[in-house]
N, C-alpha and C positions, 0 to 999 in steps of 0.2 A: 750383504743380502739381508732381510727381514729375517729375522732368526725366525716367526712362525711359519717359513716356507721351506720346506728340504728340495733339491734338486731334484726334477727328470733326468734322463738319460743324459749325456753332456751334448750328444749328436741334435737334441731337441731345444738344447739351451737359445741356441743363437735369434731364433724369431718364435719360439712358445715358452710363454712366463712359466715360470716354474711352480710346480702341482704342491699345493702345500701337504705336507704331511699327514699320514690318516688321521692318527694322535691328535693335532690340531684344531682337527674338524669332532673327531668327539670329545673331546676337552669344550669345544664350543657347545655340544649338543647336552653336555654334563651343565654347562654352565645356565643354560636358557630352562632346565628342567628344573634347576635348584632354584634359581630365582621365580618359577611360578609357584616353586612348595613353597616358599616364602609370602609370595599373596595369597595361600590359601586356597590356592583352586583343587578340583577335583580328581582334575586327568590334563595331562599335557603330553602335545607329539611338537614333535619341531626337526625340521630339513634346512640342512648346509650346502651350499652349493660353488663351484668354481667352475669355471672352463676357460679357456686360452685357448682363439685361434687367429690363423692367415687364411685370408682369403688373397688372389688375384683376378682381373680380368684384363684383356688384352685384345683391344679391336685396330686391324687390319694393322699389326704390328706396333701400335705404339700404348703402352699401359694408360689402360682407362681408371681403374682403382686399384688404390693396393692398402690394403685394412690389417690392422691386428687388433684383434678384439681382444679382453680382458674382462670378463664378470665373473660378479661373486652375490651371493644372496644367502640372508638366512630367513627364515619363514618361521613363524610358530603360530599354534592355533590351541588354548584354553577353554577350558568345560569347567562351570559352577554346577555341578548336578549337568542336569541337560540343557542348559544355555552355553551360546558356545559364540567364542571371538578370536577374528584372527587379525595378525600384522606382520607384516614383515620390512625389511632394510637389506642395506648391500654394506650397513659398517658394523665391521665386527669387535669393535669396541666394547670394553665393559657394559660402558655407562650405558651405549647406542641397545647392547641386550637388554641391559634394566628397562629403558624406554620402552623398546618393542615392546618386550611383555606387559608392563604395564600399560600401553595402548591396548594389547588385547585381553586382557583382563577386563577394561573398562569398560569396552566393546560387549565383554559376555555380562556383565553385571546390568546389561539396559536391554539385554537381548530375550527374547522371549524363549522358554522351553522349549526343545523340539524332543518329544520322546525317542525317536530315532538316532539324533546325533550319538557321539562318542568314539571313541577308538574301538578296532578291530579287535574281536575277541583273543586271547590273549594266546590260546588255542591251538589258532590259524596262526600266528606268526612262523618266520619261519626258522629254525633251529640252524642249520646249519648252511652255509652260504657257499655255496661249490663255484669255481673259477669258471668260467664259461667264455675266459680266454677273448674277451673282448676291447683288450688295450694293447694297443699298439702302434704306440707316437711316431711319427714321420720327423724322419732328420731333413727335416725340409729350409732352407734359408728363401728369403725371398727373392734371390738373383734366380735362386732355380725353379722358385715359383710361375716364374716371367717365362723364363726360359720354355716349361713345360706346355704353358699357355699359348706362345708364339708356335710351336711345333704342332699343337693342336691344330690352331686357327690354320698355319700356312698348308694343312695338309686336306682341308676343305677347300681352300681356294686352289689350289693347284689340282685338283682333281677334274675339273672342267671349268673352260674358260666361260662357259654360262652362269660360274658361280661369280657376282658381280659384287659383293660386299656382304660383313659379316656384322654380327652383333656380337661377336667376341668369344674368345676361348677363355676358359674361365680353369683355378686350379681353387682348393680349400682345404685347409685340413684343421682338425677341431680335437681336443683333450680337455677328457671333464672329468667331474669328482662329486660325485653326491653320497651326503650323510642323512638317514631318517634315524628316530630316535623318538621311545615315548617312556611315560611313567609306568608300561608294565614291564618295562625293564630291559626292553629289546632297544638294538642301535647296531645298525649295518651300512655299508653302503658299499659300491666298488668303482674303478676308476674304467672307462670305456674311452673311444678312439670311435673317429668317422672321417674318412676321405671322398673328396669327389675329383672328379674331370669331366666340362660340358664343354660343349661347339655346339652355338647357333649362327647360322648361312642364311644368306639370300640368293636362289638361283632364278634370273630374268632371259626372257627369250621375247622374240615380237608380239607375242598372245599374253605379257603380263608378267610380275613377280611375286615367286611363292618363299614362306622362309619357313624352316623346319630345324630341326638340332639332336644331338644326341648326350647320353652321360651316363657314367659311370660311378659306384659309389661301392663303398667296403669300409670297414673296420682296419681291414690291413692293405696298406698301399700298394702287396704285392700282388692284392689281389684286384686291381685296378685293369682295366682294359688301357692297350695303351696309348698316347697321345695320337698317335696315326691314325687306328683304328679308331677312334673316338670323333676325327677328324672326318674322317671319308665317309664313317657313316650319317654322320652330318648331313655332309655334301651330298651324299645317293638319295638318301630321305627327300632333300628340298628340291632337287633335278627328277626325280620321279613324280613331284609333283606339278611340274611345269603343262601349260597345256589343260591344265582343270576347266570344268564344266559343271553345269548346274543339271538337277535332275528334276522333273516334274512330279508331282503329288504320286504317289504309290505307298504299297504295304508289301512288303519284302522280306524275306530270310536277310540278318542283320549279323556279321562276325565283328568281333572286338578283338582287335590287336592284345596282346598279352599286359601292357601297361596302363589300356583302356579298362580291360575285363576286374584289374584291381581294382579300377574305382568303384565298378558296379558291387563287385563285393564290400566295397566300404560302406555304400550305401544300406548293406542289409546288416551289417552290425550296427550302424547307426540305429537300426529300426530296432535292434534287441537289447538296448544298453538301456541299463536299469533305469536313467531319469525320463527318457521316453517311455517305457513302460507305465509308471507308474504318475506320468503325468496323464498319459491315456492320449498321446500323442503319436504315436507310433500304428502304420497300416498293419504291422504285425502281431496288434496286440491280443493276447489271448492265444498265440498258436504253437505255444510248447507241448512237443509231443504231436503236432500235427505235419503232413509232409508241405513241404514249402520249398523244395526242388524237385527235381526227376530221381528215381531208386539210386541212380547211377552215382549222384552228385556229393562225395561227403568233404566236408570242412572240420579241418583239425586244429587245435592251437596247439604248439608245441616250443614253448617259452624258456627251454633252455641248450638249444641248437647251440656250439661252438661258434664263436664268429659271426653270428645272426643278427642281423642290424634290428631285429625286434625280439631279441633276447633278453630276460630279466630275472633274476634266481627271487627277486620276490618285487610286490608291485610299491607302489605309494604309500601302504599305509603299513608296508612292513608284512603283509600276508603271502607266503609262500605261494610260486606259481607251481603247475604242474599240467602235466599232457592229459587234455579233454576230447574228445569228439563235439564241435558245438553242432553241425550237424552229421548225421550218418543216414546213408540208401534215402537219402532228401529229406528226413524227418530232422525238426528242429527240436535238440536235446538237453541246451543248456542256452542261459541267457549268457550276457556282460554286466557280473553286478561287483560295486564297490560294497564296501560295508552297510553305508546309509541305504542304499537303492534295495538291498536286499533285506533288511530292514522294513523298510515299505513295503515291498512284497512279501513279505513272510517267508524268506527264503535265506539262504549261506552265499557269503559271498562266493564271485569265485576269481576272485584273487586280479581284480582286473580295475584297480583304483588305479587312474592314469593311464590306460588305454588295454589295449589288447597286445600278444606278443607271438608274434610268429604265425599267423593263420596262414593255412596253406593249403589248398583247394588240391586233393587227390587226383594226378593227372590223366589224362586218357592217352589215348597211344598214336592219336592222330596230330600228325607234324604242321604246315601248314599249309603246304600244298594239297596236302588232302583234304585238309576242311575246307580249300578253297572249293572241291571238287566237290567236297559232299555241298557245300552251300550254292552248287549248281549256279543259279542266278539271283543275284543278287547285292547287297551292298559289304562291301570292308572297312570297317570303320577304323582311322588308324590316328585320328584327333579330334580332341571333342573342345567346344569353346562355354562358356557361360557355366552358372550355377541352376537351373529351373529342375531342383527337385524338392518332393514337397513330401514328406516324410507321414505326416498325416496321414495323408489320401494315398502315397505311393506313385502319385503323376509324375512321370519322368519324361522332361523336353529339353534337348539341348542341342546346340550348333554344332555342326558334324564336318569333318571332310574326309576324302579317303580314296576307292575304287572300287568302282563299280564292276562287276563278275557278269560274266556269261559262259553257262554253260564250264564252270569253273576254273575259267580262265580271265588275267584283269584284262577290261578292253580299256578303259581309260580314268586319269583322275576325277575325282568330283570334289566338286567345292561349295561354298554358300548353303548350304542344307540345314535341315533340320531332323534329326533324326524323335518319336517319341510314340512312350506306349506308358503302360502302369507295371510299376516294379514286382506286384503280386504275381505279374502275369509273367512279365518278363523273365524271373526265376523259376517259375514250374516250365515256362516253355525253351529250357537250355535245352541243346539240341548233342550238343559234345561240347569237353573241355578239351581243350589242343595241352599236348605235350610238350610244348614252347614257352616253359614257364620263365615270367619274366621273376628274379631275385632281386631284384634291387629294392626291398623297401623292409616292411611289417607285414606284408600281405603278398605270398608268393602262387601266382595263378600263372594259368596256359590263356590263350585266346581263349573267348566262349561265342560259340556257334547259338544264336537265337531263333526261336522257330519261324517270329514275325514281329514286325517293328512299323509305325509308319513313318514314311519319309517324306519331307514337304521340300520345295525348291520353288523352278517358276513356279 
């Protein structure tokens, strides 16, 4: 074996390369920091990276692909004063480090001042690195990859003979290792785990064929739904859609399934993340400290949950995360800003260089049946197609399908639609957050009940 490599677990040996050693990895981050003090630069930050995974997929029983990925990367990024250059590679070679950095050195030396640039105040870094229990490698081989996939897929087709063909059960599992590292002397990183299980079906009947799918995703395998269940709801999803219909122009009370209602919320931190800000690109610009939901509505990051698939004890540039309110009683209280962004605005970062980590929209008490009732008549939106949002302006249009409600009850599917209104408006007129929060991601939301949306079809 590579003597720069120590072993995983021996259970994880057989189909996941083995995680190199931390030592390794800062020993590289030592290496790439002293070779910039040797060109003379200012300030140097630099990230090491590995991950080793399996993927399968498996349609209508016979293996469609079977992957094992292996990457590795090291990144570094050099400041002359406030000129700044970066490079990176995937060889971690002496020489291969010499080069990088002397490509980005060469880079900062033609590159114009930015007053802004630089690493993160030295401050904000963050001191001590608490376990947030976010690794844990799957003793997975790929016979039992296959295996897991085949049990998925056969558990959607055998659930009704209307399900006519699949697009395949699919299993993954992924182990990774990142080091950051700068000249103000900080260098951390921790090693994380991510598993999945999907099933996508196609259920066909005389009036046409619908295909729908489902999946499951964790940190820890045990916490995986399991291949049955994973299977059937597949199946129920795309045979519940059987029988769709289109609906005529109207303006309607609009619910989002719990894994829809995420996106909506992605869109509003889109709209508050520092380089929108201060491009003056963003519909939200100018409204901290102004309400931009209902009192009811508050949004929390809370970025160091155990087990949390958007968990991080510190962000990108090495700055400590910690629990915010970004909003509270619907007033927005804090932006998304990296170092640079916040800079630009004359503000602190908050700790959110490389995205956001755990938002979770404070649930309400209503299940789904009830907000079916409370959304009396009207549309359930339970997929959405296309990208038409415009961050700017806040116009939001895109291709819908789902069930139409009356009287809050579903009478039938619908399809071909277009669902669209403006995101400003969209977020003051939430109506309830459902207690159906979906977890599976960075951004953990219930359905969200909208006051009115319009809906286009014939």
């Amino acid at each position: 074996m590579n003597p720069e490599f120590q072993s995983m677990p021996e259970a994880i040996a057989p189909t996941i390369a083995p995680m190199p050693a931390r030592e390794r990895l800062e020993t590289l981050i030592a290496d790439i920091l002293a070779e910039a003090q040797v060109q003379g630069v200012t300030a140097t930050e630099a990230a090491v990276s590995f991950a080793s995974a399996l993927s399968v997929t498996v349609r209508l029983g016979e293996v469609e692909t079977l992957e094992h990925h292996r990457q590795r990367g090291l990144a570094v990024t050099v400041y002359f004063g406030q000129s700044r250059g970066s490079a990176s590679t995937a060889d971690w070679r002496p020489e291969a480090i010499r080069d990088t950095v002397q490509s980005a050195c060469a880079i900062a030396r033609h590159t114009a001042a930015d007053p802004y640039a630089g690493l993160a105040d030295p401050e904000r870094l963050v001191r001590e690195i608490p376990d947030l229990d976010l690794y844990h490698p799957w003793a997975l081989s790929a016979e039992e990859a296959i295996d897991l996939a085949r049990e998925c897929e056969a558990a959607a087709l055998a659930l009704d003979p209307r399900i006519r063909n699949s697009e395949g059960g699919s299993v993954a599992t992924r182990a990774g290792l990142v080091m950051y590292g700068n000249s103000h002397g900080f260098c951390g990183g921790y090693p994380t785990t991510r598993h999945s299980l999907s099933c996508s079906v196609i259920a066909q009947d005389a009036e046409g064929m619908q295909r729908n799918h489902w999946h499951t995703v964790a940190r820890d395998r045990t916490e995986l739904e399991t291949p049955v269940a994973v299977g059937q709801k597949a199946g129920r999803r795309a045979l519940r859609r059987l029988g769709s219909r289109r609906l005529g122009t109207r303006q309607v009370p609009v619910l989002f399934a719990p894994e829809l209602a995420r996106g909506l919320i992605g869109h509003f931190i889109a709209a508050i993340r520092g380089g929108a800000l201060y491009r003056k690109s963003s519909f939200l610009l100018d409204r901290l400290g102004t309400p931009v939901f209902p009192d009811f509505v508050t949004l929390r990051e809370r970025p160091r949950l155990p087990k949390a698939l958007g968990s991080a004890p510190f962000d990108s540039e090495g700055v400590a995360t910690a629990d915010r309110d970004v909003v509270s009683d619907g007033v927005l209280r804090g932006y998304v800003l990296d170092s640079y962004s916040a800079r630009r605005l004359g503000m602190q970062t908050t700790g959110n260089a490389g995205g956001t980590h755990n938002l979770i929209v404070e649930p309400g008490s209503l299940g789904q049946e009830e907000l079916l009732r409370q959304l009396d008549t009207g549309l359930w939106v339970t997929e959405l197609l296309g990208h038409g949002v415009n961050l700017v302006t806040g116009d939001y249009s895109r291709g819908a399908s789902g069930f139409w409600v009356e009287q809050g009850q579903v009478r039938y599917p619908v399809h071909e639609i277009t669902i669209a209104g403006n995101l400003n408006d969209l977020f003051r007129g939430v109506v309830a957050v459902g207690a159906d929060v979906d977890m599976r991601g960075g951004i953990r939301c219930g359905s969200l009940l909208l006051e009115r949306m319009t809906v286009a079809g014939e």
